[in-house]
DRENPA-3360 file (N, C-alpha, C; in nm, 2 decimals, always signed):
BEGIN
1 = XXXXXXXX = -9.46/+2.39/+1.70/-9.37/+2.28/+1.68/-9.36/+2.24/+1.53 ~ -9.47/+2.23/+1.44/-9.46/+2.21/+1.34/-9.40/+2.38/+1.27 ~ -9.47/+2.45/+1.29/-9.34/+2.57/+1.20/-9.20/+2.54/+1.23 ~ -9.12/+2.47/+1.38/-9.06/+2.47/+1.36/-8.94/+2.37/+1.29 ~ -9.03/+2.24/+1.26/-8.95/+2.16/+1.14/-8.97/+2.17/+1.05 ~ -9.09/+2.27/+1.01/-9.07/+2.34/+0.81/-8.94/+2.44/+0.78 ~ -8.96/+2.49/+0.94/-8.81/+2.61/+0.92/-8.70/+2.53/+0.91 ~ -8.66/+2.41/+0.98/-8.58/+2.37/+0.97/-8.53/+2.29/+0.87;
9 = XXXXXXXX = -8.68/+2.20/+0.85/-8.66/+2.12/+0.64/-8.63/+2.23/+0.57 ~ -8.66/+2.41/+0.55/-8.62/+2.45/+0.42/-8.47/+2.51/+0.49 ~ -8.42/+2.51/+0.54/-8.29/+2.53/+0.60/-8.21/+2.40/+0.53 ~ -8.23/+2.28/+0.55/-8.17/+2.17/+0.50/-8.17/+2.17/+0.35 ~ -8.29/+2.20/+0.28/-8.29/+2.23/+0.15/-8.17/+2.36/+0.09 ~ -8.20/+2.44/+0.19/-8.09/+2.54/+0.10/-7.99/+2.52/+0.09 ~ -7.96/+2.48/+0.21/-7.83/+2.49/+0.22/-7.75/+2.35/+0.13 ~ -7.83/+2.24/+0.08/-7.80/+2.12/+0.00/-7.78/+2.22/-0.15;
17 = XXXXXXXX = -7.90/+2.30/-0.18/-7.89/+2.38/-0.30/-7.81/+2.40/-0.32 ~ -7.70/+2.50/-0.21/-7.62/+2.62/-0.21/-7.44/+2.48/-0.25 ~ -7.47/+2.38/-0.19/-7.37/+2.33/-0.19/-7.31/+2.29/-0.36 ~ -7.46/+2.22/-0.44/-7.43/+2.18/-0.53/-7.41/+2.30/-0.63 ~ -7.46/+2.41/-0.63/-7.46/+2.52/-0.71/-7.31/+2.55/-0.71 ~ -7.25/+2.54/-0.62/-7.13/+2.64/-0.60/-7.00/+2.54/-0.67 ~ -6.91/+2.52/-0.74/-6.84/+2.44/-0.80/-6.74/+2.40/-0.70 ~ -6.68/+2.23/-0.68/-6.60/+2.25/-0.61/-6.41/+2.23/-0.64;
25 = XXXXXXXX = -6.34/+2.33/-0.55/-6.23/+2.30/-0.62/-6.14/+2.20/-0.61 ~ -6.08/+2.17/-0.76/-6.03/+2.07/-0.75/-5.86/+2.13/-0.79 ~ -5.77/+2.02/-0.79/-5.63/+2.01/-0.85/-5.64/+2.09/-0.98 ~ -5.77/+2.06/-1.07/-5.74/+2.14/-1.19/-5.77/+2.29/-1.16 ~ -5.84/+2.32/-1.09/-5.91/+2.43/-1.09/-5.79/+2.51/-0.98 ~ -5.72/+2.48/-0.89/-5.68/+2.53/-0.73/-5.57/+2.61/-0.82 ~ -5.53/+2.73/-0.80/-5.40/+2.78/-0.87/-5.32/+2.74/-0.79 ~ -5.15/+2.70/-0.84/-5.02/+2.63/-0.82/-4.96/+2.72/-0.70;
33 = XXXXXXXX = -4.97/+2.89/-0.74/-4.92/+2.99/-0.67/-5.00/+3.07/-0.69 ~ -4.94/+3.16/-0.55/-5.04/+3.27/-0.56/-5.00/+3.41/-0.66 ~ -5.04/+3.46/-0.67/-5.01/+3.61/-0.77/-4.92/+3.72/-0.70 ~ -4.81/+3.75/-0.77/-4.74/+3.85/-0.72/-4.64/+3.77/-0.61 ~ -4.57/+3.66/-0.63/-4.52/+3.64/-0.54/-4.40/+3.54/-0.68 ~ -4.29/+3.62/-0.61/-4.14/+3.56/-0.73/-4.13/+3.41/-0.68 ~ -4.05/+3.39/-0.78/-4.01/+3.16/-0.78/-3.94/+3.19/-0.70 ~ -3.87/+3.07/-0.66/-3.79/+3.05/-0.58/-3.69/+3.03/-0.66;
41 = XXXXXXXX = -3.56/+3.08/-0.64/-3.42/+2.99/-0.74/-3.31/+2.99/-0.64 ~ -3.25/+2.90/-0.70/-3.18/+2.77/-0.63/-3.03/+2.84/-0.62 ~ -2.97/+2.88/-0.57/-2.84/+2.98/-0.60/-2.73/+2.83/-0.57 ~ -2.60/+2.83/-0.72/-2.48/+2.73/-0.68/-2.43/+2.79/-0.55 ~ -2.34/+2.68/-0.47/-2.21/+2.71/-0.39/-2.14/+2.81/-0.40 ~ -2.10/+2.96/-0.37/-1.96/+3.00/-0.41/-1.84/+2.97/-0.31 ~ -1.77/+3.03/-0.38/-1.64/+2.95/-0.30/-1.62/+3.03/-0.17 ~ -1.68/+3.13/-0.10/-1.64/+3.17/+0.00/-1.75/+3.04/+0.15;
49 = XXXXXXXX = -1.86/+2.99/+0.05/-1.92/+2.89/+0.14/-1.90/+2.81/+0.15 ~ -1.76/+2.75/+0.04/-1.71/+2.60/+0.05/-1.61/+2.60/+0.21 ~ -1.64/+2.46/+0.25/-1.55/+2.45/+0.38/-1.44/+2.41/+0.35 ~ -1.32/+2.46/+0.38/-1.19/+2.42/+0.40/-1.10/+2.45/+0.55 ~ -1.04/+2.36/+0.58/-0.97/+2.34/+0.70/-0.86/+2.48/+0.67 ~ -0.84/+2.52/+0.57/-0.77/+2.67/+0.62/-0.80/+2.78/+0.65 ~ -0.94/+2.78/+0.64/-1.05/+2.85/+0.65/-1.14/+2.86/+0.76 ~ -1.15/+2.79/+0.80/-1.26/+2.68/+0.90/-1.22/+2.70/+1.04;
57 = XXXXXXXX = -1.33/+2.71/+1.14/-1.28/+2.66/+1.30/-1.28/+2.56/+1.32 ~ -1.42/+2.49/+1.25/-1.43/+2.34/+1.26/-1.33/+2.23/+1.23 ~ -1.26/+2.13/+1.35/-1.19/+2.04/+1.29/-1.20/+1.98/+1.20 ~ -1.08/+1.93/+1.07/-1.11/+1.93/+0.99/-1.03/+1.77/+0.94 ~ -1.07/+1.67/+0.85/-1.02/+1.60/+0.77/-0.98/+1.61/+0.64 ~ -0.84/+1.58/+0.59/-0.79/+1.62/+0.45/-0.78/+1.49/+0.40 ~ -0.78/+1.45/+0.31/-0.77/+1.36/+0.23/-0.72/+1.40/+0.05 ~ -0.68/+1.25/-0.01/-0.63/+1.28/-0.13/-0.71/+1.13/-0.19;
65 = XXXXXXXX = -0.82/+1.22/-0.33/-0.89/+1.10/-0.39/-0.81/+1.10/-0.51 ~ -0.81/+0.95/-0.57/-0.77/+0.93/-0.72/-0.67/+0.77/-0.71 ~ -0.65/+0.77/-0.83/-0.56/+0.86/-0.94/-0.69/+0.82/-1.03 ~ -0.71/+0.89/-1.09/-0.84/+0.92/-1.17/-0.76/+0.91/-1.36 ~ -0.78/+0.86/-1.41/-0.73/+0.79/-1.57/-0.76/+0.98/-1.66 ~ -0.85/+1.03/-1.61/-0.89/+1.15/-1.76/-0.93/+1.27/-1.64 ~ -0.93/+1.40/-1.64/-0.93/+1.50/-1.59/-1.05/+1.53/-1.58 ~ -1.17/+1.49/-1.72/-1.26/+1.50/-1.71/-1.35/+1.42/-1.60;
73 = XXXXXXXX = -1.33/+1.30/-1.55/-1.39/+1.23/-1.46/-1.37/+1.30/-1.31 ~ -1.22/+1.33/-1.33/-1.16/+1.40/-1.15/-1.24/+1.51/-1.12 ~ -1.31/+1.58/-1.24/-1.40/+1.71/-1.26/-1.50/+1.73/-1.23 ~ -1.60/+1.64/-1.29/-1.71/+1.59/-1.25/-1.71/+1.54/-1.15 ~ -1.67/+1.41/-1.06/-1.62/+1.42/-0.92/-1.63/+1.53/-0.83 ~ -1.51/+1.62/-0.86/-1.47/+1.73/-0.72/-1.61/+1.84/-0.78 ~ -1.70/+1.86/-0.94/-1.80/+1.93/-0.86/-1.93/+1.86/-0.76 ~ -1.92/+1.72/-0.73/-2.00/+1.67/-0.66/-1.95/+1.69/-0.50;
81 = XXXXXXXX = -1.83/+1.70/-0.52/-1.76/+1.74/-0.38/-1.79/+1.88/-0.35 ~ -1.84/+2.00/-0.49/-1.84/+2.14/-0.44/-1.99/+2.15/-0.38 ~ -2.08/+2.03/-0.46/-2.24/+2.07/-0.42/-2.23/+2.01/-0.29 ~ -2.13/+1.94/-0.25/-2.17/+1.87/-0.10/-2.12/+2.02/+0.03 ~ -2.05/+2.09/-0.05/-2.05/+2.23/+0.05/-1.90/+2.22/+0.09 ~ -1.79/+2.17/+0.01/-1.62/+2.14/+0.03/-1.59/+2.17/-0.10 ~ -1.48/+2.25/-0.04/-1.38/+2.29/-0.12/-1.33/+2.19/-0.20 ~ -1.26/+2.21/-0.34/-1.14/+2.08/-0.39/-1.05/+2.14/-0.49;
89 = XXXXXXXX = -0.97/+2.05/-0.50/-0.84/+2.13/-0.60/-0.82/+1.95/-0.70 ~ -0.77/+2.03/-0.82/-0.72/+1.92/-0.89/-0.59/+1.91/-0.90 ~ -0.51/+1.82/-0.90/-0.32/+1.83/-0.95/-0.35/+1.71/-1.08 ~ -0.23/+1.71/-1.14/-0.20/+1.60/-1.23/-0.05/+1.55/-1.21 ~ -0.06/+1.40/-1.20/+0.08/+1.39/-1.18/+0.14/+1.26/-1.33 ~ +0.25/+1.31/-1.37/+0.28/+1.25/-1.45/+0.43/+1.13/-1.41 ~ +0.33/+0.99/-1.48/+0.47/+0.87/-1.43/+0.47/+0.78/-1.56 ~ +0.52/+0.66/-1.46/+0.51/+0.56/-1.62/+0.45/+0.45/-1.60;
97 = XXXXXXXX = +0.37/+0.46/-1.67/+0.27/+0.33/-1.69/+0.36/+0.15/-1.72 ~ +0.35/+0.07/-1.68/+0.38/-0.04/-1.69/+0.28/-0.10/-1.78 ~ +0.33/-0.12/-1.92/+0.23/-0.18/-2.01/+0.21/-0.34/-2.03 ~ +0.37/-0.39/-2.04/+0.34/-0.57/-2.02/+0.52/-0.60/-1.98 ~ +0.51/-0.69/-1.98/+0.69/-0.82/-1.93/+0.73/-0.85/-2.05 ~ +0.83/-0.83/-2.08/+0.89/-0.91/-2.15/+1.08/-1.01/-2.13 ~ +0.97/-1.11/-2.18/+1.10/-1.24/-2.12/+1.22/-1.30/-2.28 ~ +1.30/-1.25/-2.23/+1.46/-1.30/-2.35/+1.52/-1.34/-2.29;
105 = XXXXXXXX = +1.63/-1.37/-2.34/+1.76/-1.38/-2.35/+1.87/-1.30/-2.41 ~ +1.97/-1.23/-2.35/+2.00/-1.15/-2.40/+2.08/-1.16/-2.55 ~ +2.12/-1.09/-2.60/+2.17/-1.08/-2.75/+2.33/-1.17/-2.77 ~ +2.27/-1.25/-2.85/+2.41/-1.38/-2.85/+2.52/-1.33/-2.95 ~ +2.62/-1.38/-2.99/+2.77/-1.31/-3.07/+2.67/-1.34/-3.23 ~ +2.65/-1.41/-3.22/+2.57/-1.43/-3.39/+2.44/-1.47/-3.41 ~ +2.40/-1.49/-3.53/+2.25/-1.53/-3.55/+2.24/-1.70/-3.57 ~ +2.31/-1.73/-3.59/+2.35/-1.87/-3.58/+2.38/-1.89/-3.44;
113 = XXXXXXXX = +2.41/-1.86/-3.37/+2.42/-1.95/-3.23/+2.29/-1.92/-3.08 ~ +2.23/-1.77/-3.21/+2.10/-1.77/-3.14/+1.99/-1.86/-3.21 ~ +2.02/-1.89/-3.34/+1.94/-2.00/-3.37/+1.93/-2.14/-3.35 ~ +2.04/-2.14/-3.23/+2.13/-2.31/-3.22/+2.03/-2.30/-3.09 ~ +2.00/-2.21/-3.06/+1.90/-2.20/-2.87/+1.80/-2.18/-2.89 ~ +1.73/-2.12/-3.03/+1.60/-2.16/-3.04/+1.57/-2.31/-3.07 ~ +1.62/-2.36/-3.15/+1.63/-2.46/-3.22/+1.60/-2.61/-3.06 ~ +1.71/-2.56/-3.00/+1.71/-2.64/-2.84/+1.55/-2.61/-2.78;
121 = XXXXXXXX = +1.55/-2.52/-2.78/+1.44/-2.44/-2.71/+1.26/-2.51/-2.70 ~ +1.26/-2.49/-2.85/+1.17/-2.57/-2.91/+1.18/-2.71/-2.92 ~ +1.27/-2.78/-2.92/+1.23/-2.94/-2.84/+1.21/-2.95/-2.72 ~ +1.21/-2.86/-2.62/+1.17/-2.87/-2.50/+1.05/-2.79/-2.52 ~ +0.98/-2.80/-2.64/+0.81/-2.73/-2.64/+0.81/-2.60/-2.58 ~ +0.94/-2.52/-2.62/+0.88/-2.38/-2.58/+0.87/-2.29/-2.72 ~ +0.79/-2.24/-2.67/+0.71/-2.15/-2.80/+0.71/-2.02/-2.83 ~ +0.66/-2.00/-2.91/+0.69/-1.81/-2.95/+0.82/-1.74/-2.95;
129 = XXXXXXXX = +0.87/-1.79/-2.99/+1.04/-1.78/-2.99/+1.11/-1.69/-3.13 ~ +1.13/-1.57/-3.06/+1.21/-1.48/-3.16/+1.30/-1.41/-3.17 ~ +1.41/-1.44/-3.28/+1.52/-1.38/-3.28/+1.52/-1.23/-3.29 ~ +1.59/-1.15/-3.26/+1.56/-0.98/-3.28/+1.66/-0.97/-3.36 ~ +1.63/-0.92/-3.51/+1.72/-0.94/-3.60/+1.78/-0.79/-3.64 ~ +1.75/-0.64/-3.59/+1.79/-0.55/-3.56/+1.82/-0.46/-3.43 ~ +1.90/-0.38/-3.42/+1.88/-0.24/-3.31/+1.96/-0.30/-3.19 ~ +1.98/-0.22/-3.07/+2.05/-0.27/-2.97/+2.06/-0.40/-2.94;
137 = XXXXXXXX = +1.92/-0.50/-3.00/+1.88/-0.63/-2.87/+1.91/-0.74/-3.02 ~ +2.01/-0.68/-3.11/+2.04/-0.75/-3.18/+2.07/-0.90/-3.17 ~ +1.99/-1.00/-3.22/+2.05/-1.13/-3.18/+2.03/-1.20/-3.10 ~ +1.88/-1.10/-3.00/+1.86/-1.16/-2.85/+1.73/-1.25/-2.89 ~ +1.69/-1.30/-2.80/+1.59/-1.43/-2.83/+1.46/-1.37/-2.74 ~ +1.36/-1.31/-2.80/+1.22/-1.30/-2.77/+1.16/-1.43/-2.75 ~ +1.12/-1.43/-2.62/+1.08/-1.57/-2.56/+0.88/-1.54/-2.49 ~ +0.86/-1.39/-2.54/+0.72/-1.38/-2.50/+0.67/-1.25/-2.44;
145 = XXXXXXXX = +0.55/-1.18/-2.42/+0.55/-1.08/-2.36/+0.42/-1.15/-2.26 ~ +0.39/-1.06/-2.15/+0.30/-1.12/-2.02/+0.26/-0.98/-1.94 ~ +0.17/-0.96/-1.94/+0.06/-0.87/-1.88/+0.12/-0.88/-1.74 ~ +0.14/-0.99/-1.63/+0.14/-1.02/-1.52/+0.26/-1.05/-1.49 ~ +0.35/-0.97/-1.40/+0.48/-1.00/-1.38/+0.52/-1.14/-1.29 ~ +0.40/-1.18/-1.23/+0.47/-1.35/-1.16/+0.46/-1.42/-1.29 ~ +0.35/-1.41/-1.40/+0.39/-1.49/-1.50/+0.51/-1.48/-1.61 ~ +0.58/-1.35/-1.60/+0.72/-1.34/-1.65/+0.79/-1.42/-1.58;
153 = XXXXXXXX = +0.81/-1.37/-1.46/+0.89/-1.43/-1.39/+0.89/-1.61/-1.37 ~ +0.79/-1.69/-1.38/+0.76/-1.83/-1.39/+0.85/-1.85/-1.55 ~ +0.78/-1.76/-1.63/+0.89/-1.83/-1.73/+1.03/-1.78/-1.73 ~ +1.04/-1.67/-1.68/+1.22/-1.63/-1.68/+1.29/-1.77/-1.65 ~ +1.24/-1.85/-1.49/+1.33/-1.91/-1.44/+1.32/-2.06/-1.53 ~ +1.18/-2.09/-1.58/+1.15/-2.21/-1.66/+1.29/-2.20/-1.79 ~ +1.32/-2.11/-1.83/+1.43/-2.11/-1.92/+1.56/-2.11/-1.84 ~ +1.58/-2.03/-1.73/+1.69/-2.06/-1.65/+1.72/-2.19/-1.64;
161 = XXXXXXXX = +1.61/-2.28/-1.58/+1.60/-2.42/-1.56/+1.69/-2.52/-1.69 ~ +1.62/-2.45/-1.78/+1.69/-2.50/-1.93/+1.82/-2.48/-1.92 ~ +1.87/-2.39/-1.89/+2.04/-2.41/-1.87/+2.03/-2.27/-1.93 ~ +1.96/-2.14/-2.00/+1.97/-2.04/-2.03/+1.95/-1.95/-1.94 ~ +2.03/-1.82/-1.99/+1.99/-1.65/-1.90/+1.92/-1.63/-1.95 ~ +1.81/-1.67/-1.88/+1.67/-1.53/-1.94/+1.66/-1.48/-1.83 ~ +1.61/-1.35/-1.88/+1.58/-1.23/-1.82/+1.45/-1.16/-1.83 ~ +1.38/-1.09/-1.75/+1.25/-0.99/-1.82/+1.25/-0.85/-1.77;
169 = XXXXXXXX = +1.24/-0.79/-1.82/+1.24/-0.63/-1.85/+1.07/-0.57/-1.85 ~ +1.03/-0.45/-1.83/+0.96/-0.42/-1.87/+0.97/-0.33/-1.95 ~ +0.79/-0.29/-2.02/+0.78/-0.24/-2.11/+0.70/-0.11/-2.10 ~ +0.73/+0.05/-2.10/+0.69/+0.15/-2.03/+0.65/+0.24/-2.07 ~ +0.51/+0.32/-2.05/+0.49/+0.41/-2.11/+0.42/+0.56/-2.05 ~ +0.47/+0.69/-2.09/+0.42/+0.78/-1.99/+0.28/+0.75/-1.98 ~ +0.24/+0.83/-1.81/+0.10/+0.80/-1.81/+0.08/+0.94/-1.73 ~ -0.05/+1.02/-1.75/-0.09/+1.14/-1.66/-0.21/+1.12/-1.57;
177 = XXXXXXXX = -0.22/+1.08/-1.41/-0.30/+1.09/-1.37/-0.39/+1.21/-1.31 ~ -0.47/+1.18/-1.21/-0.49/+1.30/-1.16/-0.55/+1.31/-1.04 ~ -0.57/+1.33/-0.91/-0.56/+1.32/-0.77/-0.66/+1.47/-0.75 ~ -0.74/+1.42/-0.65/-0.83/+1.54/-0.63/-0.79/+1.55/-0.47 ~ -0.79/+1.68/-0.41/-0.73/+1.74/-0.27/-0.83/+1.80/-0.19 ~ -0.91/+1.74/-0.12/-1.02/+1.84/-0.08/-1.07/+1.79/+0.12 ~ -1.10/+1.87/+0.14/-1.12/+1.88/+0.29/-1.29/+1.82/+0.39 ~ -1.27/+1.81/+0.45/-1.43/+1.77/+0.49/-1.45/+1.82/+0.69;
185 = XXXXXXXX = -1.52/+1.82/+0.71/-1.51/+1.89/+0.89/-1.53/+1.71/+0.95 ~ -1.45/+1.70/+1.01/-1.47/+1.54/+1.06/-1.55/+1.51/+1.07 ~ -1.56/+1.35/+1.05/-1.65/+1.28/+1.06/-1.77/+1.31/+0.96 ~ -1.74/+1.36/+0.85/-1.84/+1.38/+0.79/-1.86/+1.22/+0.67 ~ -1.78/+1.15/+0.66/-1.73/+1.05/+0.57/-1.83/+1.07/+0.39 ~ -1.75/+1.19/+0.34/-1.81/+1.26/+0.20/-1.80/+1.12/+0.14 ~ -1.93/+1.07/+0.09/-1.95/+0.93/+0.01/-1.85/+0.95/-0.18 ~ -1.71/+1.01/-0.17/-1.65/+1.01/-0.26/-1.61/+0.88/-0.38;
193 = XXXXXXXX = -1.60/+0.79/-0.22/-1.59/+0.66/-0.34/-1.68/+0.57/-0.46 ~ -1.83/+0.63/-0.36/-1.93/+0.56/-0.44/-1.97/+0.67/-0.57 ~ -1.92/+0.83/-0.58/-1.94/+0.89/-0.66/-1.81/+0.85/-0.77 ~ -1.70/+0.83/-0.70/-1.62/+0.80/-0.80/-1.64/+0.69/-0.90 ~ -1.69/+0.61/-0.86/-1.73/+0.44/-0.94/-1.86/+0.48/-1.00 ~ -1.92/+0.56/-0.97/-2.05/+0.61/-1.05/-2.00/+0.67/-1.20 ~ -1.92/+0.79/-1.17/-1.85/+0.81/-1.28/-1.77/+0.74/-1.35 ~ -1.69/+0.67/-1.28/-1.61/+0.58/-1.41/-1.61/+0.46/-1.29;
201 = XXXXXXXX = -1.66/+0.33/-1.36/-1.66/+0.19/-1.27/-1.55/+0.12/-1.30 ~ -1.46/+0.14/-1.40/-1.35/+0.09/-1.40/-1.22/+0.14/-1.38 ~ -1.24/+0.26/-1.31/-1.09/+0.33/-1.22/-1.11/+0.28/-1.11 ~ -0.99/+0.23/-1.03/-0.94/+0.18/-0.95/-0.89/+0.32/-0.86 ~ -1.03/+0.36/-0.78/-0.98/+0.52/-0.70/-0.96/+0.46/-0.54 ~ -0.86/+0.50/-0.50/-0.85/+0.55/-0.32/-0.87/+0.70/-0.25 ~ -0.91/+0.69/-0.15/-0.85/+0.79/-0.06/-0.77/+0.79/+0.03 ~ -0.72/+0.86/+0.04/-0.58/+0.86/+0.13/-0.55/+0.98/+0.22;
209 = XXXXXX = -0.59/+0.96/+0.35/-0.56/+1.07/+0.41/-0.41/+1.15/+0.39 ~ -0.44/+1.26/+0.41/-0.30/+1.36/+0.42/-0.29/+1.51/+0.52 ~ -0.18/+1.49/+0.53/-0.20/+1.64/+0.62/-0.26/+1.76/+0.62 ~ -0.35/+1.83/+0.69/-0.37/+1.92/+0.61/-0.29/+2.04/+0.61 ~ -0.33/+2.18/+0.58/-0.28/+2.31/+0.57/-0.15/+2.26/+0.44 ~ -0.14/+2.19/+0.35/-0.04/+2.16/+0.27/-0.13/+2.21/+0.11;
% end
């Protein structure tokens, strides 16, 4: 009995020995990979793997995002649309920008009798009042420019009221936007809007469904 708890105490000894001797591994020491074996790389989308509804069995939703202010933003966009595994196309459409209102009166026979109505004008405390002293609108009475067309329109008729024709026109300038066209297999709801405001927070983007195969 006693040999056999000396065999057994130097059994416990060694094997405590054997433990601390041997180093143990750690995160610094563990290699990352093993040897002989390639990275892994990440291959882009190509376009035969983007989904499009002309392509596709899967039913499909078409939509049109934008109008996007710079081609560069619509770009960056539709490649967020290509890593999501969808096709997209860019168009540009060119219109006219509405810059501000402007409220006159149109061009009177002389400069004297448009100065006889500013003259009026200004005792009834209206302000900013100018004659156009060359070019087509010769003679006409510049009564103000206005970003917001109900506020044109409040002063058009406040001068009407005065017993004058005023009028407001706008004032216009080309503009190019740009509309992104791209497809999705229903119900997928591609989070386009929240990438659009990511890229630019101050375009004013929709989506707008449209037919597809167009």
């Amino acid at each position: 009995m006693l040999k056999a708890v000396i065999i057994l105490l130097l059994l416990n000894i060694s094997v405590f020995v054997w433990s601390i001797s041997v180093p143990e591994k750690t995160p610094e020491n563990t290699p990352l990979t093993l040897p002989n074996i390639p990275k892994l790389v990440l291959l882009p989308n190509s376009d035969d793997d983007l989904y499009s509804s002309n392509s596709s069995n899967l039913i499909g939703s078409c939509y049109s995002l934008g109008p996007f202010n710079s081609y560069k933003a619509a770009q960056i966009v539709g490649e967020k649309i290509k890593d999501y595994g969808l096709a997209y196309n860019i168009r540009s459409i060119r219109s006219m920008e509405t810059l501000r209102y402007l409220v006159f009166i149109p061009p009177l026979k002389s400069h004297a009798e448009a100065q006889a109505i500013v003259d009026d004008l200004r005792q009834q405390h209206i302000k900013n009042l100018t004659i156009i002293s060359e070019g087509p609108y010769k003679n006409a009475i510049s009564i103000g420019f206005y970003s917001n067309l109900e506020r044109a329109k409040r002063e058009t008729e406040q001068i009407r009221y005065l017993g004058y024709d005023a009028r407001h026109s706008e004032e216009k300038s080309p503009l190019e936007v740009y509309w992104i066209d791209y497809d999705e297999p229903f119900g997928s709801n591609t989070p386009v809007i929240a990438w659009s405001r990511s890229v630019d927070p101050t375009a004013v983007v929709q989506r707008i469904p449209r037919q597809c195969n167009q």
